[in-house]
C-alpha positions in Angstrom: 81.6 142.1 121.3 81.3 141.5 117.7 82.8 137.7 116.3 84.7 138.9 114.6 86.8 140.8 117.4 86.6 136.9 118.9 89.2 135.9 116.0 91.4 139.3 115.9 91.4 139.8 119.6 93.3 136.3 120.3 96.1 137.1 117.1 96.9 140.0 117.8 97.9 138.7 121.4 99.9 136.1 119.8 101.6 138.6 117.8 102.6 141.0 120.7 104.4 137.7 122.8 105.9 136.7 119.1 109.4 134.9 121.3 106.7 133.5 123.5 103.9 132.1 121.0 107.1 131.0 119.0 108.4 128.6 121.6 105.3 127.7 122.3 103.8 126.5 118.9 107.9 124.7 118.5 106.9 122.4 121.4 103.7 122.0 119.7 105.0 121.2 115.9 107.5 118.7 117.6 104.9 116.6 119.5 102.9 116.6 116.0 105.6 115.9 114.2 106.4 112.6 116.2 102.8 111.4 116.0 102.1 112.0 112.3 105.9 110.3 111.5 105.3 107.3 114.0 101.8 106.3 112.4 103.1 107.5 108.8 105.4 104.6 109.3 103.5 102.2 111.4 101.0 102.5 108.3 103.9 101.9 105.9 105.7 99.4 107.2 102.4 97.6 107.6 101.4 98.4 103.6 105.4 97.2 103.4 104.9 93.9 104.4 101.8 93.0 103.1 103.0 94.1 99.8 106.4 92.0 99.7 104.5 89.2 101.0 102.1 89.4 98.8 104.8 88.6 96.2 104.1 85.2 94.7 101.2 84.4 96.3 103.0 83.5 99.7 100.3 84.7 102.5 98.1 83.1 100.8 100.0 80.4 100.0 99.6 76.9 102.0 101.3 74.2 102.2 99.9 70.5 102.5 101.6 67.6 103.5 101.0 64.1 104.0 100.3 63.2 108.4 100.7 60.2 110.4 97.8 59.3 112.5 97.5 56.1 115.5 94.7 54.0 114.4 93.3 52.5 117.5 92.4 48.3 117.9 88.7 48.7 118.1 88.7 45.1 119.9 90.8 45.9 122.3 89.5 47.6 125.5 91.1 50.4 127.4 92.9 49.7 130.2 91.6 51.4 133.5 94.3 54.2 134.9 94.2 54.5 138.1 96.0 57.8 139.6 97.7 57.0 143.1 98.4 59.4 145.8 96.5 62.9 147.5 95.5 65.6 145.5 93.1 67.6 143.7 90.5 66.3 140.8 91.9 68.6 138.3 95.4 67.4 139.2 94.4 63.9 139.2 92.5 64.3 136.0 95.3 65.7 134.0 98.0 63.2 135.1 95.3 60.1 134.2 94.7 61.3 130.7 98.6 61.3 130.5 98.7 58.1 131.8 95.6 57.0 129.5 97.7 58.2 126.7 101.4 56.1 127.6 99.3 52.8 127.7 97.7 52.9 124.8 98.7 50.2 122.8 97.4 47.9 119.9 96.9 50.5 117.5 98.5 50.7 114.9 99.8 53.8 112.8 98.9 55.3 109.1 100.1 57.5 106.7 97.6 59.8 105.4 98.7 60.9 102.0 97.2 63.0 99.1 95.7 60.2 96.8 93.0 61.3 93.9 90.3 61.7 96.3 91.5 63.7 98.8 93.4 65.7 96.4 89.8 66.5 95.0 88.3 67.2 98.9 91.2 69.8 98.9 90.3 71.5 95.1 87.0 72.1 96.5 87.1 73.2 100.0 85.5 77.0 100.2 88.1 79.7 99.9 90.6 77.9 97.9 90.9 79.9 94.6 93.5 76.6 92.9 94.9 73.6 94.2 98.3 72.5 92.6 99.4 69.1 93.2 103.1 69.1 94.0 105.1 66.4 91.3 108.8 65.8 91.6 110.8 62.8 90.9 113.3 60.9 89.2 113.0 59.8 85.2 114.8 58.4 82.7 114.0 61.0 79.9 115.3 59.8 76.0 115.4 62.7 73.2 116.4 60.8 70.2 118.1 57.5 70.9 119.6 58.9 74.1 118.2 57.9 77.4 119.5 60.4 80.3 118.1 60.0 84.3 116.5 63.4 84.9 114.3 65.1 87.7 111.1 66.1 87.1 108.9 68.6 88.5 104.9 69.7 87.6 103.5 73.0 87.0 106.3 75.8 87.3 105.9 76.8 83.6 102.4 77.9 84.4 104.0 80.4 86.6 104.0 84.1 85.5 107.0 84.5 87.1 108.6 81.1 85.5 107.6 82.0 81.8 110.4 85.2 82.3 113.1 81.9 82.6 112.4 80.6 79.3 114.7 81.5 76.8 113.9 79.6 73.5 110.2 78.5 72.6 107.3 79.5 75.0 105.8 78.2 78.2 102.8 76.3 78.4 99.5 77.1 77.4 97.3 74.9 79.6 97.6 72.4 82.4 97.0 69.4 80.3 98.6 70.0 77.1 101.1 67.1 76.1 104.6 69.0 76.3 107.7 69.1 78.5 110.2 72.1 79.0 113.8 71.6 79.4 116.2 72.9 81.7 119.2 74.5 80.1 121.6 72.8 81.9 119.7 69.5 81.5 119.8 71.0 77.5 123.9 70.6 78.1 124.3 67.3 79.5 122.5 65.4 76.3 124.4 67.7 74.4 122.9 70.7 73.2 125.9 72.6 73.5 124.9 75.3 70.7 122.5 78.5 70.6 121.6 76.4 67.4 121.0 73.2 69.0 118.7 74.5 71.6 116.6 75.9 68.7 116.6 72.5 66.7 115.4 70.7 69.7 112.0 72.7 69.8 109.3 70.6 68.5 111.0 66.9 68.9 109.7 64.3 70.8 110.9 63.1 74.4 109.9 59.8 75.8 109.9 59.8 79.6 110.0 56.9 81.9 109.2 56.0 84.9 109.9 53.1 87.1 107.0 51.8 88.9 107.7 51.6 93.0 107.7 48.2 94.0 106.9 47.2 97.8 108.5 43.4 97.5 112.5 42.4 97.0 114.0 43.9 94.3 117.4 43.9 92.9 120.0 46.8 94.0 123.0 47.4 91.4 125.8 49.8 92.3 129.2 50.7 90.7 132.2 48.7 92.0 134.9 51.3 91.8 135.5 53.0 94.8 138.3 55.3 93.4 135.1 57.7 92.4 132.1 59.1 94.9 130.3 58.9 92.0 129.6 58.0 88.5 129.4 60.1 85.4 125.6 60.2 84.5 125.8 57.5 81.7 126.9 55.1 84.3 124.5 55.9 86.7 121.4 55.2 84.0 123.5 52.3 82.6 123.1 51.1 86.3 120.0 51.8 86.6 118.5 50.1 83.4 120.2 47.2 84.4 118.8 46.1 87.6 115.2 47.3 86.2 116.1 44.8 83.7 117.6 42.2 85.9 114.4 40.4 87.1 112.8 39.7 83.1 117.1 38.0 82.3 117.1 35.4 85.1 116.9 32.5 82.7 120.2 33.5 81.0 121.9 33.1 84.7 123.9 29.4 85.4 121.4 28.7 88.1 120.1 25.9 89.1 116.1 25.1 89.1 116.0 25.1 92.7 117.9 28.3 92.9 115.8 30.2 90.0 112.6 29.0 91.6 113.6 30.2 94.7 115.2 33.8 93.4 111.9 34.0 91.1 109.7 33.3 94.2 111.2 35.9 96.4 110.9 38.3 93.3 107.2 37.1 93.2 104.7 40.4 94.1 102.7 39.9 97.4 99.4 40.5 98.1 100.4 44.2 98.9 103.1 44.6 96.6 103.0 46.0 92.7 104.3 44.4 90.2 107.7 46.4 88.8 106.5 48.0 85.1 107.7 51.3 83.6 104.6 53.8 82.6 106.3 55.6 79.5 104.6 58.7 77.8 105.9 60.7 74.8 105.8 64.6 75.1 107.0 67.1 72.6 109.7 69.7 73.9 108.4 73.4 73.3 111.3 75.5 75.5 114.1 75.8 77.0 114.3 77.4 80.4 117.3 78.8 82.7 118.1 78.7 86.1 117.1 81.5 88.9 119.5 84.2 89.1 120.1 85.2 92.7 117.4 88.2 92.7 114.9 85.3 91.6 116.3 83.0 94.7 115.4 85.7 96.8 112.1 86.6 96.1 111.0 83.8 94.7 107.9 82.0 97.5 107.6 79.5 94.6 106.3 76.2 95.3 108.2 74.4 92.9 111.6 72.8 93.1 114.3 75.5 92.2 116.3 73.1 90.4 114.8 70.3 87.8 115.5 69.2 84.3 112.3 68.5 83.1 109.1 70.3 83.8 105.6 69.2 83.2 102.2 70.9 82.8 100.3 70.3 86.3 97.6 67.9 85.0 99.8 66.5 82.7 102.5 65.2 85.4 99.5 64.6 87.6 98.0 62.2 84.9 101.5 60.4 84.4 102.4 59.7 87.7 99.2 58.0 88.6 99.1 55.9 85.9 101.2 53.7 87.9 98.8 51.8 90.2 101.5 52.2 93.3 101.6 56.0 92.8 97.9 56.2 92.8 97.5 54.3 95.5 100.1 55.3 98.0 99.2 59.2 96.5 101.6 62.6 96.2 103.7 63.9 99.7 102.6 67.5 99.0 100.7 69.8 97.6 99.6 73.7 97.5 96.6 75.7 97.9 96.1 79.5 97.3 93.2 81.1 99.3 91.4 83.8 98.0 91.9 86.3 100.5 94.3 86.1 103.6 91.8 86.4 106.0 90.8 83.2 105.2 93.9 81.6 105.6 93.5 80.1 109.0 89.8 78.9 108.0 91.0 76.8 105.4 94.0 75.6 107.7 91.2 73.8 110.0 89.5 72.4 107.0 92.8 70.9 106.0 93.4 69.7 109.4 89.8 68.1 109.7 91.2 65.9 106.5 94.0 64.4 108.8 97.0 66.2 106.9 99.5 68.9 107.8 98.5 72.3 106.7 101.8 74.6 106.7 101.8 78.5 105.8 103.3 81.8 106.6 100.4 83.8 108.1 101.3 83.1 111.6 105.1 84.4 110.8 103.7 87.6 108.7 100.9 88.3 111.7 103.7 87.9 114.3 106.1 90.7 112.4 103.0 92.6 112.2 102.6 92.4 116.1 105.9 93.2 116.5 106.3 96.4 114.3 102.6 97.2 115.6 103.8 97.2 119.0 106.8 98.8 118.4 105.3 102.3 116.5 102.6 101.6 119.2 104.8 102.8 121.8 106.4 105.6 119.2 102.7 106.7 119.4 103.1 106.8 123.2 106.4 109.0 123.2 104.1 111.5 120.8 101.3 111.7 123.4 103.8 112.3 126.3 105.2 115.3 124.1 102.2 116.2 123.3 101.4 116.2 127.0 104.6 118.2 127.6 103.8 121.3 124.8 100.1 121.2 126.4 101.6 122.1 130.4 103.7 125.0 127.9 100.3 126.5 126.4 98.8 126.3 130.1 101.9 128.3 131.5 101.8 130.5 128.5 97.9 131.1 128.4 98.2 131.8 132.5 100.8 134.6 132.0 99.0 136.1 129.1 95.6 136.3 131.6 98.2 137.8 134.6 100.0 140.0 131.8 96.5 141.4 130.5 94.3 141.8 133.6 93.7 145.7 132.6 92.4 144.5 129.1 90.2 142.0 130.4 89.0 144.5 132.8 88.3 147.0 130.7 86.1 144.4 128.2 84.5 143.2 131.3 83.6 147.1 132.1 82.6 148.0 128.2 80.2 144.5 128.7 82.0 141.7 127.5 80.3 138.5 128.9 82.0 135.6 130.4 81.9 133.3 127.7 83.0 135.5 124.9 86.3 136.0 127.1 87.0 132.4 127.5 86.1 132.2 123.9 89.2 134.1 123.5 92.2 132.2 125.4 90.1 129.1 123.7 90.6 130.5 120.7 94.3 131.5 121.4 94.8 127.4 122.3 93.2 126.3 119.0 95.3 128.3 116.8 98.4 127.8 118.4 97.2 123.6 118.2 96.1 124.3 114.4 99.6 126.2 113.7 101.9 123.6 115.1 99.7 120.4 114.2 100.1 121.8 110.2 103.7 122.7 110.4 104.4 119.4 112.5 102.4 117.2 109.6 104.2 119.5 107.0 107.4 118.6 108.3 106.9 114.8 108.5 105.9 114.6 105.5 109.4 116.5 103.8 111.5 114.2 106.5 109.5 111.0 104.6 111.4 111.7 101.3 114.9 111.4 102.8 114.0 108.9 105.8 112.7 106.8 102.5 116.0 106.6 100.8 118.0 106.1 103.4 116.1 103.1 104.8 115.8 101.8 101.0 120.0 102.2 100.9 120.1 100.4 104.2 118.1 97.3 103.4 119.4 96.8 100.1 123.2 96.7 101.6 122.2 94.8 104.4 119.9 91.9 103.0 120.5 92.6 99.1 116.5 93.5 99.0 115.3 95.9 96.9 111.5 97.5 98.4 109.0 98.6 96.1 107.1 101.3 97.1 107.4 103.5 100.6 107.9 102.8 104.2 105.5 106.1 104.8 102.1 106.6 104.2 100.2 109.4 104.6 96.6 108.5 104.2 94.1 111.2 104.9 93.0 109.7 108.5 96.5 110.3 109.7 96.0 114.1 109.1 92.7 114.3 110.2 94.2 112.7 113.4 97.4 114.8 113.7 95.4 118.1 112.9 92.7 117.0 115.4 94.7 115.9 118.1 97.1 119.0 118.5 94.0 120.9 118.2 92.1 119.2 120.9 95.3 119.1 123.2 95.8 122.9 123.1 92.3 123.1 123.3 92.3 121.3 126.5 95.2 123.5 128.1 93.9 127.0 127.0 90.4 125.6 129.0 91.9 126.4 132.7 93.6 129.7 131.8 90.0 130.9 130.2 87.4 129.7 132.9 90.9 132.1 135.1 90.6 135.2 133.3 86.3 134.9 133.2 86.7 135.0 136.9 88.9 138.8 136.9 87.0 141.0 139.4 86.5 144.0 136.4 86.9 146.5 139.3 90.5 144.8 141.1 91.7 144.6 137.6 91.4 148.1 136.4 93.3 149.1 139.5 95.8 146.6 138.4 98.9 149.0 137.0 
């Protein structure tokens, strides 16, 4: 028997059954279809997520904070535990370190916070690509002969994202340079009402101030009518400068000397307090900057207050702040590191956590959503095998009526000389084409179900949450062919194997009987 009788053979006996091969190969092209569109979109849902969370830095993205530790009394011993009642050592072990831990006493606690130093240690661990000291607090900012309370924040005009916000004058251009950026609402309030205005203002100077944090008695000054939950902004800075300004004015006061001795002395900084003082710095404004619109809001994974009236260049702000001794000492409550590649995230977590602060990201939340769609088109995959399964007892049935329907023929090959192998090479052959057929078509039609399936889940997210994707829920990489084409092959492969190794074992002689 020639080869090439080995390929012609096994289609022309798929085209005499053409109802039967037909049904067959359907069963087939269904179980591919389900296993090339369940790993199409296990692929893209996982490409999905990685690329929207991907979207300002955010899985790389972690957040530091400042941590309370116990400090224990060196000079104190431990007190003994001892564990009553009968039971097992591992039992008695775990309640006495329980116990160990409730009694502990004489230690005291302490705030680890990002001062200078450890904001360096952080800059330089491995795998962290920037560090970005977080700045945020309260001013009194004066353009002009105007002093207005503002917030203040560090770093956002650095942003890529942020420099789309400004509106008149540019961003910054390093992280030292000696400039502010205002908020346009902030713009408002002093009075820049006009497009005109806003323009002016570029270039002038703005004085900002700070009040220095004081750990001893200070004065507290609030507004006395309680018709209004709150004061217009003038009054609220007129309060503010005067009980900064109360302490330096006691001599004007009718008190006594007893009485100003004793107010001055309770004034008086201790031996851990800081003298009150204002650190003042001149900046020149260079833009004006709106707020987020709501498609911002969304997708912003910004580090950076959303709302502030003043904005800073990191080093700048960084600079400013700890020029008040308080501030440097006591240090910053956050700050932000971005990794250089995901994986090390969780490295660079236990680096953070070895400097007694509180590491905070969203890798375990984005791994976790990947388990959960992973084990979700996992068992998609499942419900493809089982059909799979299903079309492969089909090719069995089919392949054992074809050897029953064609006993003659494969007597009559068997007479002419046709050996064993070369006849099982044909049902084989049969299998593999009906597995090569359907896994094609199946792939085929996964792929022009993706197109629709796209749009439609696009639509539905985008009413839903008010999220527009980028890019496609399906993927079709060249594996997942490979793998469909490959597996539907192998399968009908593996069913066609029974009804060969049947028709090899025809007795030539019963079979040409065989009417």
């Amino acid at each position: 028997m020639r080869w090439i009788d080995l390929i012609g053979l096994p289609l022309a006996a798929l085209g005499q059954q053409k109802l039967r091969t037909s049904l067959t190969t359907m069963g087939v092209i269904f179980g591919a279809f389900v296993l090339a569109a369940s790993l199409s979109i296990d692929v893209g849902v996982q490409q999905t997520i990685e690329r929207e969370s991907n979207k300002g830095d955010i899985a790389r993205k972690i957040t530091v904070t400042s941590h309370w530790r116990t400090v224990p009394d060196k000079n104190r011993k431990p007190k003994e535990v001892k564990v009553a009642g009968r039971m097992s050592p591992e039992r008695r072990e775990r309640i006495r370190k329980v116990l160990a831990g409730q009694n502990q006493d004489g230690g005291s606690s302490e705030q680890v916070t990002l001062t200078p130093a450890r904001l360096e240690s952080l800059a330089h661990l491995p795998h962290v690509r920037l560090m970005v000291p977080i700045v945020h607090g309260g001013v009194v900012a004066t353009v002009g002969n105007r002093p207005e309370e503002a917030s203040v924040s560090s770093g956002a005009g650095e942003d890529p994202e942020f420099r789309d916000r400004v509106i008149f004058g540019r961003a910054f251009d390093s992280e030292d340079e000696r400039s502010v950026l205002l908020s346009e609402m902030f713009a408002y309030r002093i009075g820049l009402v006009d497009d005109a205005d806003l323009e002016q203002v570029i270039g002038k100077p703005l004085r900002v101030e700070i009040r220095g944090r004081e750990q001893g008695p200070s004065f507290y000054v609030s507004l006395a009518d309680r018709t209004k939950a709150d004061g217009s902004r003038a009054e609220q800075t007129a309060v503010h400068q005067l009980a900064w300004q109360l302490p330096g004015a006691l001599d004007r006061f009718s008190l006594t000397d007893e009485e100003l001795a004793a107010l001055k002395k309770a004034l008086q900084p201790g031996p851990t307090a800081v003298a009150p003082g204002v650190v003042t710095a001149d900046f020149r404004v260079v833009g004006i900057f709106r707020d987020m619109n709501d498609e911002e809001r969304r997708e912003a994974w910004s580090q950076f207050p959303a709302h502030t009236d003043l904005v800073l260049p990191r080093k700048t702000a960084l600079d400013l702040v700890f020029r008040d001794p308080a501030r440097r000492e006591q240090g910053l409550a956050e700050a932000v590191l971005f990794v250089d590649d995901v994986k090390n995230v969780k490295a660079v977590e236990d680096e953070v956590r070895d400097l007694n602060l509180d590491p905070r990201s969203a890798h375990d939340f984005i791994e976790r959503q990947r388990l959960t769609y992973l084990l979700i088109f996992g068992g998609m995959t499942c419900v493809a095998g089982v059909a799979l399964l299903v079309s492969s007892l089909g090719i069995a049935n089919t392949m054992l009526m074809s050897v029953l329907e064609r006993r003659r023929e494969i007597g009559i090959m068997k007479a002419v000389g046709a050996a064993n192998w070369q006849l099982q090479s044909i049902f084989v052959i049969e299998g593999g084409l009906i597995g090569l057929v359907g896994g094609a078509l199946g792939l085929l039609l996964a792929w022009s179900i993706s197109f629709p399936g796209d749009g439609w889940v696009r639509s539905m997210v985008h009413r839903d949450m008010d999220i527009q994707l980028h890019g496609s829920i399906f993927a079709f990489p060249s594996w997942i062919t490979t793998t469909v084409v490959l597996s539907t092959v192998g399968v009908t492969i593996a069913a066609a194997l029974y009804p060969a190794h049947h028709a090899a074992k025809v007795d030539p002689v019963r079979a040409l009987r065989h009417d």
